[in-house]
N, C-alpha and C positions, 0 to 999 in steps of 0.2 A: 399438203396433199388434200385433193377436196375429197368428199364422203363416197363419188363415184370409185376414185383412184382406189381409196380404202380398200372398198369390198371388192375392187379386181384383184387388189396384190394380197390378200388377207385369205382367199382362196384360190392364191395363186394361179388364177386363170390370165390370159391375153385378153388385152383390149383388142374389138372389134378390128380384123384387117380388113384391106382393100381385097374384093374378092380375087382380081386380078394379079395380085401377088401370088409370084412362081412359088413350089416348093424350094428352089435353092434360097430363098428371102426370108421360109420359115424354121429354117433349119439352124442350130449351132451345132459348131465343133463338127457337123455331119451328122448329128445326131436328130430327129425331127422330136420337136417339143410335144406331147402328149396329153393337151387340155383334156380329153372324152374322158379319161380315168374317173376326175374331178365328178363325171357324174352317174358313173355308172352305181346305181343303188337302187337296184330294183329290188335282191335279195336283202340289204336293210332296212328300208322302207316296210317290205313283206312280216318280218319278225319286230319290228318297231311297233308296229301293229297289234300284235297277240302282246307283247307289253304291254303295249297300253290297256286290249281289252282284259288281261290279267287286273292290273291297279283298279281295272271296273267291275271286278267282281264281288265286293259288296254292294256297289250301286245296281247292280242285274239279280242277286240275289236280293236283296230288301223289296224289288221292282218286283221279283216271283211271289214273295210273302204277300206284299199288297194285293196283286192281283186275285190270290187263291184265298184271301180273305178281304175280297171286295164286299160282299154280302153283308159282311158286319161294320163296315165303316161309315161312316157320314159321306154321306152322297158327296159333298163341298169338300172335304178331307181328301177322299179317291179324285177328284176332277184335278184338282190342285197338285196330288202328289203324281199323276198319269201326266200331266202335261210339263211338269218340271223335271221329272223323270224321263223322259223323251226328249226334253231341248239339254240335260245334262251334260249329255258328249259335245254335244258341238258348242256350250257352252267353254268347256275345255278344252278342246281342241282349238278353237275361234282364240280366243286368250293366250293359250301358250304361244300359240304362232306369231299373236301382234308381240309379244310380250319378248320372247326369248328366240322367234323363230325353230323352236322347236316343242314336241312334247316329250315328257322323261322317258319313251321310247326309241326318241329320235334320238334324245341326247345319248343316249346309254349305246345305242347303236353307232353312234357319229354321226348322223348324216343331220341339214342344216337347210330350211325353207329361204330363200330371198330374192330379193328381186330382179328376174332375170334381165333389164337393162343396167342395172350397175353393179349388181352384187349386192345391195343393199339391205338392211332390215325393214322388216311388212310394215303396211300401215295396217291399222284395225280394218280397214277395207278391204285391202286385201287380202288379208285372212277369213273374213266373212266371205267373199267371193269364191273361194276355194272350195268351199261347203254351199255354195247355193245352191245348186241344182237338188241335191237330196234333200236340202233342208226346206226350200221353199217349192217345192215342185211334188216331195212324195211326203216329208215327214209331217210339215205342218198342217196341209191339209187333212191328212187320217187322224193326227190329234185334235185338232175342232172337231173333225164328224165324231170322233169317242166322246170328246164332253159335250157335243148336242145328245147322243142316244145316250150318254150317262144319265145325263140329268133327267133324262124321260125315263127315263127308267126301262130303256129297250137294247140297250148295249150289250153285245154278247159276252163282254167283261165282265157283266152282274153274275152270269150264271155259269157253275160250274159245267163243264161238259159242250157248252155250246160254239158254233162257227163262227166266225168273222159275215158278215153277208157279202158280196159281191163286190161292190162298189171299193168296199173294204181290202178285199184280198185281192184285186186288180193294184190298186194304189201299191200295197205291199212286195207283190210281183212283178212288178215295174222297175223296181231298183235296182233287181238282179242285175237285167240289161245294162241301165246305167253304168255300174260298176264294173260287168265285163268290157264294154267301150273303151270308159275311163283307165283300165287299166292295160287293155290292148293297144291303145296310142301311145300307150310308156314306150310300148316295144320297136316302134317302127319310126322312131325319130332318135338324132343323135345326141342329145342332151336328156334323154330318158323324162321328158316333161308328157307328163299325163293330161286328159282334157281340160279336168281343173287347174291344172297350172297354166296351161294357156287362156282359161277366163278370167286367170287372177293377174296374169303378168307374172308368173314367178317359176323358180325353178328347184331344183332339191341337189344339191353336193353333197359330198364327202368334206367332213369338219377335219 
């Protein structure tokens, strides 16, 4: 059985039919076979989530301690721990998904990333793809502009009490959108694939 066959019979989905094929063609016993089940995970996906951001609550807690005593740390110390501290998640996230096709949200909830033409497990690319849009569009850009104003000493991180400047909170406000799109396309297609899953080639099951 090659690796495509695998990952159809392993999430007991149907291999691709001909569209023209009757309903009498997809039926046994009279009974119609029920592939869509397979992916409806919109509510596990949803709380796979808070999972995961739970397991990050020391990484978002240590991230608050730094911030609120940015003042007293070595300029090079705060640059380094704001920009590692920002690529963390998708760090983890990027990882889990080449790795395991899932994070210990997903896995705990059941549900299972792979490649939507065979069923397959990610490539590392595809798991980075999944995350582009946030990552390279809103996240990395505001973290360069924080370590240029870091290091000039003009970042609103130095100081307690102060704004984001504009440019800053544009970037930040942007992603809302993103993310409501992204998760409003889950809704209105029948394999529940979100925008990122169609940039990535992939899709989310029930394990």
């Amino acid at each position: 059985m090659g690796r495509s066959q695998q990952g159809v019979a392993r999430y007991g989905l149907r291999p691709p039919v001909n569209a023209n094929v009757g309903d009498s063609e997809m039926t046994k016993k009279g009974k119609r076979l029920d592939d869509n089940a397979k992916f409806r995970t919109f509510w596990r996906r949803f709380w796979a989530s808070w999972v995961d951001c739970f397991i990050f609550t020391p990484v978002f807690l240590l991230n608050l301690w730094v911030s609120r005593n940015a003042g007293g740390l070595p300029v090079v110390v705060f640059v380094v721990w704001h920009i590692i501290g920002g690529l963390l998640w998708y760090g983890y996230a990027i990882w889990m998904h080449a790795r395991f096709g899932q994070t210990v949200g997903k896995m705990l909830l059941k549900v299972k990333v792979v490649r939507i033409k065979d069923m397959g497990s990610l490539t590392l690319m595809q798991a980075s793809m999944r995350y582009s849009v946030p990552l390279l569009i809103f996240t990395v850009p505001m973290l360069l502009r924080d370590a240029v104003q870091i290091l000039r000493g003009t970042s609103y991180l130095l100081h307690q009490g102060a704004i984001p400047d504009i440019l800053t909170m544009v970037l930040a406000m942007a992603m809302a959108p993103w993310f409501f799109v992204d998760s409003l396309i889950l809704l209105f297609n029948r394999r529940r694939r979100a925008a990122h899953d169609f940039i990535a080639g992939t899709v989310v099951v029930r394990t």
